[in-house]
N, C-alpha and C positions, 0 to 999 in steps of 0.2 A: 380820196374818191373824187374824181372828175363830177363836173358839170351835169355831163352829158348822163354819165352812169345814174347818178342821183336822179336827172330829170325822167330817164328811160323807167328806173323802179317805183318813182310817185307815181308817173302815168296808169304803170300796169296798175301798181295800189288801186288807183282810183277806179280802173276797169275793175279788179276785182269787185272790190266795196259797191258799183250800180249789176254787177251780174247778182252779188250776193243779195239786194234791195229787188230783184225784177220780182219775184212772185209778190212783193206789196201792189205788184200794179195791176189795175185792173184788170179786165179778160180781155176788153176790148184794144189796149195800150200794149197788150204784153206780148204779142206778134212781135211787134214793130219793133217793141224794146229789143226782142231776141235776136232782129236782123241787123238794128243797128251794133249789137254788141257783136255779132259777127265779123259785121265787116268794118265795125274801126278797131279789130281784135286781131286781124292778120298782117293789116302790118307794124302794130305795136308791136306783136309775136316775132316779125323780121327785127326790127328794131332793136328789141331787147336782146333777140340773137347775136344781134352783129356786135352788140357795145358786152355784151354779158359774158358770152361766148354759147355753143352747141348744147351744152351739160343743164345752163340756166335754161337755154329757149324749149330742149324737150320735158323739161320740169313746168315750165309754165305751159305749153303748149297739152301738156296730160290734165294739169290743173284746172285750164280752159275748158277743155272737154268735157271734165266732170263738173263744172259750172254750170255749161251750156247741155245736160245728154238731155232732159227730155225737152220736147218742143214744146210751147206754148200750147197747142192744139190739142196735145195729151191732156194737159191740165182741165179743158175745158172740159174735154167727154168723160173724162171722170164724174165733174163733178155736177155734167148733165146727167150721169148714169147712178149717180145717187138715189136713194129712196129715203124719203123723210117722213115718218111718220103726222098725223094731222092733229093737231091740236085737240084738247076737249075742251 
């Protein structure tokens, strides 16, 4: 295994591992977290394409999706829309 292949599959690893870690983050962080994983996720997505081949990048590219499907924002009005009963 080349270099380059090795260094392309740690990378994504590592994206996976902080998409997998974003709901530990706060409400206020977890926006941001979701934008940054977008956009440093397409072209590690190209990347991995190019060195991996078509077969890897739409396996990872489905995998990202289902990382990434709901938004930060969903998360939030759930669980503003909660009801929490009051203490005695």
């Amino acid at each position: 295994m080349s270099g380059q292949l090795a260094a392309s599959g740690a990378i994504v690893a590592l994206w996976a591992l902080l998409a997998a870690l974003m709901p530990l983050f706060g409400p206020r962080h977890r926006s941001a977290a979701w934008w940054l994983l977008v956009v440093a996720g397409v072209p590690l997505l190209g990347w991995l394409t190019l060195k991996w081949g078509p077969g890897i990048g739409v396996l990872a590219f489905a995998l990202g999706a289902l990382a990434l499907w709901r938004r930060p924002s969903q998360d939030r009005a759930s669980v503003r829309d909660r009801h929490v009963e009051p203490a005695e």
